[in-house]
N, C-alpha and C positions, 0 to 999 in steps of 0.2 A: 953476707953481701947486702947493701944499701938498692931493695929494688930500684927506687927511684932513681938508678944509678942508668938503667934502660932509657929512661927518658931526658938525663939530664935537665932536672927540672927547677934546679937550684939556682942554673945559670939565667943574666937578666930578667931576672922577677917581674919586671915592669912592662920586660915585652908583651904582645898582644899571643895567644896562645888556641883557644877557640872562636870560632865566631857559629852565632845562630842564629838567624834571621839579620835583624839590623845591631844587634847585641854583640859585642867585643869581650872576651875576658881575658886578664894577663893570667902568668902564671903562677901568680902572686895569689891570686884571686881563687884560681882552681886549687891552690893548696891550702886554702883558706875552708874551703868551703867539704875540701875532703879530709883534713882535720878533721872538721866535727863528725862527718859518717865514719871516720876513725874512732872518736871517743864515743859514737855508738855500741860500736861492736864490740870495743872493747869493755865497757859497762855491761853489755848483753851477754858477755861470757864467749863471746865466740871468736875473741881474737886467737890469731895461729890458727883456726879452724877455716875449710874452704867454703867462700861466701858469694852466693850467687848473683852478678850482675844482670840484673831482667829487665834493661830500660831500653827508652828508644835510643837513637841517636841524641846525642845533647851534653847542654853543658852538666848536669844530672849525670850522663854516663862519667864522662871525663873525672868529676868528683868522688863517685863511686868507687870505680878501677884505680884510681889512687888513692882513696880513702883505706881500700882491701891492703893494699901496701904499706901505706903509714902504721896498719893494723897487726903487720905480720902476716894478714891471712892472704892466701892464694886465691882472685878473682876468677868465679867459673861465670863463662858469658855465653849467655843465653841470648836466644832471638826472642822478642815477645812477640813477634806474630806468630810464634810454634808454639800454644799457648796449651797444647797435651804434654807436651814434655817438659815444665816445672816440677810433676812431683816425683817424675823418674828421676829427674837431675838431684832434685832434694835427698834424693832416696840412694843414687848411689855416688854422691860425693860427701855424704854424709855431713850438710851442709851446717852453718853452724848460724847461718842470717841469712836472706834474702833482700838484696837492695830491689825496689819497685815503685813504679810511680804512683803517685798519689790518684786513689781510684781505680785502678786497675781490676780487672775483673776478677773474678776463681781466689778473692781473697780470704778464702778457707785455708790456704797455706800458713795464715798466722796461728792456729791453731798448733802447727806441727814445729814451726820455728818461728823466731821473731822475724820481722818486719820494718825494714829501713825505708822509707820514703827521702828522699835528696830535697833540699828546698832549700829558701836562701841564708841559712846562717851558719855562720862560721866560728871557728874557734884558733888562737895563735896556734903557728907551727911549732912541735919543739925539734929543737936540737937533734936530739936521739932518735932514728927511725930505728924500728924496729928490722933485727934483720932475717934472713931468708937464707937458708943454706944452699952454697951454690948447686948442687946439682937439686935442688926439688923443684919444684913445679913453682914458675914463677904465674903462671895461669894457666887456666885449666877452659880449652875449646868441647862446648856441647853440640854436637855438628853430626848430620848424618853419616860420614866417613867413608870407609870406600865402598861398605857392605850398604849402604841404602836405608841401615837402621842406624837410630841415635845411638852416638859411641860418644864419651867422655875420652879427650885427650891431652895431656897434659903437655905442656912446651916450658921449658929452663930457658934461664937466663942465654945460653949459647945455641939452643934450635930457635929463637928471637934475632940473636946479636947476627948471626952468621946469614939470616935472612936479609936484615936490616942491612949488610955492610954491601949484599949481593947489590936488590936494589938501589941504595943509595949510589952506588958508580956506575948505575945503570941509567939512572934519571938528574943525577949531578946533584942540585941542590932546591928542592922545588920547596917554595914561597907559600903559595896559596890550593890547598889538595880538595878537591871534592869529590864525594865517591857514593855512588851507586850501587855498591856490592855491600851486603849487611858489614857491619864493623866485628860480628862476632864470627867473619871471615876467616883463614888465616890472611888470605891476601887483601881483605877489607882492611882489619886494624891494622897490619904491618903498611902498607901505603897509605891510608886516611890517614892513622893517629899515631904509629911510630914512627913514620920516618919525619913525618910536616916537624913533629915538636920536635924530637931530637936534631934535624937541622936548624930548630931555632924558625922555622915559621907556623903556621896557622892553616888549623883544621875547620872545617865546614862544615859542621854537625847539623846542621840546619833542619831541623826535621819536615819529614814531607817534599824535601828536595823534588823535584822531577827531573827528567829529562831537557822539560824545557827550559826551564830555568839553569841549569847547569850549559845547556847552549847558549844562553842567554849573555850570562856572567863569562864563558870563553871567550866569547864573540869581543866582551867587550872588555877583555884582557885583565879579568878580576880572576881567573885562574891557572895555574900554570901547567894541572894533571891533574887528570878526571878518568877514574876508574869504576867501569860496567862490567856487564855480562853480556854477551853477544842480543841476547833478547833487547837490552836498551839499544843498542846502537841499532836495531831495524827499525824502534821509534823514533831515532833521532836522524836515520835517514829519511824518514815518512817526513818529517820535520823539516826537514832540509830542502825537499823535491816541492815542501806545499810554500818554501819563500820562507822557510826561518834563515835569520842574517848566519853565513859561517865564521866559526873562529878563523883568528889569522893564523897561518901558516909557521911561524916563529913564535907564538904566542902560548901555544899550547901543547902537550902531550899529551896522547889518550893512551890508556892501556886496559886491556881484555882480558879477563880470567873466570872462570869456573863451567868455564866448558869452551870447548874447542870453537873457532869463528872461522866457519864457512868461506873461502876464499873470496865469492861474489857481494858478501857482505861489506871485507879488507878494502876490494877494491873499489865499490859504491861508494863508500865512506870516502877514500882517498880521493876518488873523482868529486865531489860533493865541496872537499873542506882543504881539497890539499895536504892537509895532516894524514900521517903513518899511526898505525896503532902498534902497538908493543902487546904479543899475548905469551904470558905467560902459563904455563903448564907443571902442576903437580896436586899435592892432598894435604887433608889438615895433618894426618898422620905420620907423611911424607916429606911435608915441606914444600917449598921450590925448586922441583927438577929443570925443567929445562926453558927457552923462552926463544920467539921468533920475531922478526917484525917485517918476514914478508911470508909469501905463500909457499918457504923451500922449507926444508925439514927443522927440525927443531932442534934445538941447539941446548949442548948440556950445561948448565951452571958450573961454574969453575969447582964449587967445595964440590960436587956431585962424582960419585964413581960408580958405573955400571956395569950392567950384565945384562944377554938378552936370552933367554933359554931357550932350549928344544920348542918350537909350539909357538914363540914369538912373546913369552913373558918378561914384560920389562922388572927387572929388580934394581933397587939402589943402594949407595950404602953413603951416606951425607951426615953431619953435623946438624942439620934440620930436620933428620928422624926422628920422632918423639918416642922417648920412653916406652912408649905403648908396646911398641915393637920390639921384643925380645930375641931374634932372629940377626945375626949380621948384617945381609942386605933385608932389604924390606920389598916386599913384591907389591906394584901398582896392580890396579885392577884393568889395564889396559893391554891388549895386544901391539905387538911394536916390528916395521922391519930397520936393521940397523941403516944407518947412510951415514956417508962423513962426517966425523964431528957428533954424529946426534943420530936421530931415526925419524922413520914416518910412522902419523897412527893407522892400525889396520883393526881397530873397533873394540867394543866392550870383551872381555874375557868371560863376564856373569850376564845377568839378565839388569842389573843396572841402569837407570840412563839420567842423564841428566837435561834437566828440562828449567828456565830459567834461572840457569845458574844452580840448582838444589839437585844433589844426587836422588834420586826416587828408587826403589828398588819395587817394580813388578809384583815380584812374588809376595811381598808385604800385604801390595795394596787387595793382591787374589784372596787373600785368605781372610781380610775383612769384609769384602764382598760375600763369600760365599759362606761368612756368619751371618749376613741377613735372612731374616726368617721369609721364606717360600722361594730362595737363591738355594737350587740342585747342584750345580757345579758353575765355575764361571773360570774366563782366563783373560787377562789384562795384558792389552800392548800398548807399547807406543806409538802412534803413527803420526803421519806428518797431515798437517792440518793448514793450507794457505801458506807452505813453506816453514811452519814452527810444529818441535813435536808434540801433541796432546794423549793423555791418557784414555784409553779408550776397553770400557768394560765390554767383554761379551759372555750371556749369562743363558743359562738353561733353568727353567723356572719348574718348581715342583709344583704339586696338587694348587695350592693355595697360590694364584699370579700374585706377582708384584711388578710394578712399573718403576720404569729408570728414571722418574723422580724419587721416589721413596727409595732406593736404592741408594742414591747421591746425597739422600738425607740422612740416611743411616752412615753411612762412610762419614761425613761430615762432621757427627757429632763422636766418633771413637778415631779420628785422624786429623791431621794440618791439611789446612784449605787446601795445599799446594800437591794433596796429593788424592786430590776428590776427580774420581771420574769426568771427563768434560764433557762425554758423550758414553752411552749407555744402550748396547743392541741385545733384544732379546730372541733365542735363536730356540727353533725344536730340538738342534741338539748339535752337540759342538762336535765337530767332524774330528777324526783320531785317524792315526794309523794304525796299519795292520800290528804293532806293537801295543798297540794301545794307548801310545802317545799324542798329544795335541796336535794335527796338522796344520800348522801355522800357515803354510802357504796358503791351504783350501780357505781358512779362517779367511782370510787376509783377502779373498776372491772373492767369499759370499758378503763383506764388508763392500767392496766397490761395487759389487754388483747392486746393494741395497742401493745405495748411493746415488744412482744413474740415474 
């Protein structure tokens, strides 16, 4: 199979295909320029072998992720603000190059493998792409997953295609996409960067994008669909309420994914702009199960076939399962009651949560904690903080004190910012039940009570 076959990217060359800031590239230009990080890799030895894209948003990404294809190799896409987990990714994709920006920090990885940096030169296209056997891993998602820790998942040509054909008759034909959900999403690159190019229009890789700026540009019909995370959209109502201009109503689609949007949220936004949001529901592992776009239950994807078990566990069984899942159906990590057509959520099944859009898993962040020297025992929850959820450590401190700075500094430097305590209580002793379990609620009480 002809990767570039996902993208159709043979078709009008000429057309415009990224844009980054004030910068336009054709398609012409993007296969120009992923040629040469082609005949990188393949010089380096590491074509066919899977090769890690570590960049921001940009025209650099785009050259990359099809550089990895002209190469034969399968592109594993990394966040580079998750900048602990490169050499676990190195380590178990057993990677064969690292594409990177130039300058980029912890560049002790070139030690371990070679080192691509993207810049502007190019080299002709040939002919001959290298091909890709249809069922293998056309790219490989480095993503927290549904457990809270980083899992490597692999998506083919048809858990891509089947996503692409869903969204595309869901959104019609959209022109100009910008997006706010990382690209090494699954729902960031399938909406940013597979569907814009394969309909033959233009992505917005623009790095540094905001909020505001993305209202800015709907506002003034420079975009057609703009995809966040529930967390943007309460900055882009904060935006809205202090006098930024709204987009038109015919002008734009918005849609919501990687965690669930609070209905008060839906309908602030809709009172504010006029505009309905589309949110979408599923995993990287998963796929796209189901999608809504008002406050009634969730509605199943047409490829999707389900099951809800004893206990309320949602299972699926879809053409956008990846690989990973060895199992028939594939079990979500959420609790579900059935409804017509779809179901309601009835909350996490694990200690999971997501925050920002980033799955966090609790217990992860516990057991960092309580490897800080003169941390006795400690337990991590979620709590809601000004209406958003924040991580919040509570600690029993041995002989030697430590304070909930140095704690937050310790966490920081063996984890992602994203999952640093935001607030840190230190307690004479963390209340349990007569089992000897954590009494969460008690917790949960000597916490407000601090508070008051």
């Amino acid at each position: 199979m002809d990767p570039l076959s996902l993208l159709d990217l043979r078709k009008d060359p000429h057309s415009p295909m990224i844009v980054t800031g004030e910068a336009t590239y054709t398609r012409e230009e993007i296969l120009s320029r992923a040629s040469f990080i082609a005949e990188r890799i393949v010089k380096g030895g590491a074509g066919g072998a899977p090769v890690i894209v570590n960049l921001d948003a940009g025209v650099g990404f785009a050259a990359g992720l099809v550089g990895c294809w002209l190469a034969g190799s399968a592109p594993v896409l990394l966040d580079p603000l998750v900048r602990h987990e490169l050499d676990r990714a190195v380590d178990e994709t057993r990677a064969g190059a690292v594409i990177r920006n130039p300058g980029s920090r912890d560049m002790e990885i070139a030690a371990r493998v070679p080192v691509i940096t993207p810049n502007d030169e190019t080299a002709p296209l040939k002919d001959d792409c290298a091909q890709i056997e249809d069922d293998a891993p056309l790219l490989y998602l480095f993503t927290s997953g549904s457990t809270g820790a980083p899992a490597l998942v692999p998506k083919t040509f048809e858990n891509l295609n089947v996503e692409y054909e869903f969204l595309s008759n869901l959104f019609d034909s959209p022109h100009r996409v910008a997006t706010l959900v990382p690209w090494c999403h699954i729902f960031g690159f399938i909406l940013s960067f597979l569907l814009p190019v394969r309909k033959g229009g233009v992505c917005d890789l623009t790095a540094g994008i905001s909020p505001r700026i993305v209202l800015e540009r709907a506002a003034a019909e420079m975009l057609d669909l703009v995809v966040a995370v529930p967390a943007i959209y309460r900055v882009m109502i904060r935006l809205l309420e202090k006098g930024q201009p709204a987009p038109s109503q015919m002008g734009c689609r918005f849609v919501s994914s990687g965690a669930d949007l609070p209905g008060r949220l839906r309908s602030r936004f809709e009172d504010l702009t006029g505009c309905s949001i589309v949110d979408l529901y599923g995993s990287t592992e998963a796929g796209g199960v189901a999608y809504r776009e008002d406050d009634g239950p969730w509605l199943y994807q047409p490829h999707v076939e389900s099951r809800i078990l004893d206990g309320g566990h949602l299972e699926v069984k879809s053409p956008a399962v990846s690989v990973v899942s060895r199992e028939e159906f594939y079990r979500l990590g959420d609790l579900v009651r059935p409804m017509p057509g779809g179901f309601v959520l009835d909350g996490r099944a694990d200690d999971v949560v997501k925050i920002g859009g980033r799955r966090i898993s609790l217990d992860e962040i516990t057991r960092e904690v309580e490897s800080c020297p003169g941390v006795e025992r400690a337990v991590v929850l979620a709590r809601p903080v000004r209406g958003e959820l924040r991580i919040t450590a509570c600690v029993e401190s041995s002989g030697a004190r430590v304070t909930g700075q140095e704690i937050k500094t310790f966490v920081r430097g063996r984890m992602a910012d994203h999952k640093v305590p935001s607030v840190v209580y230190e307690l004479e002793q963390i209340p349990t039940t007569a089992a000897g379990k954590v009494d969460r609620r008690e917790l949960n009480r000597l916490i407000d009570e601090g508070e008051k």
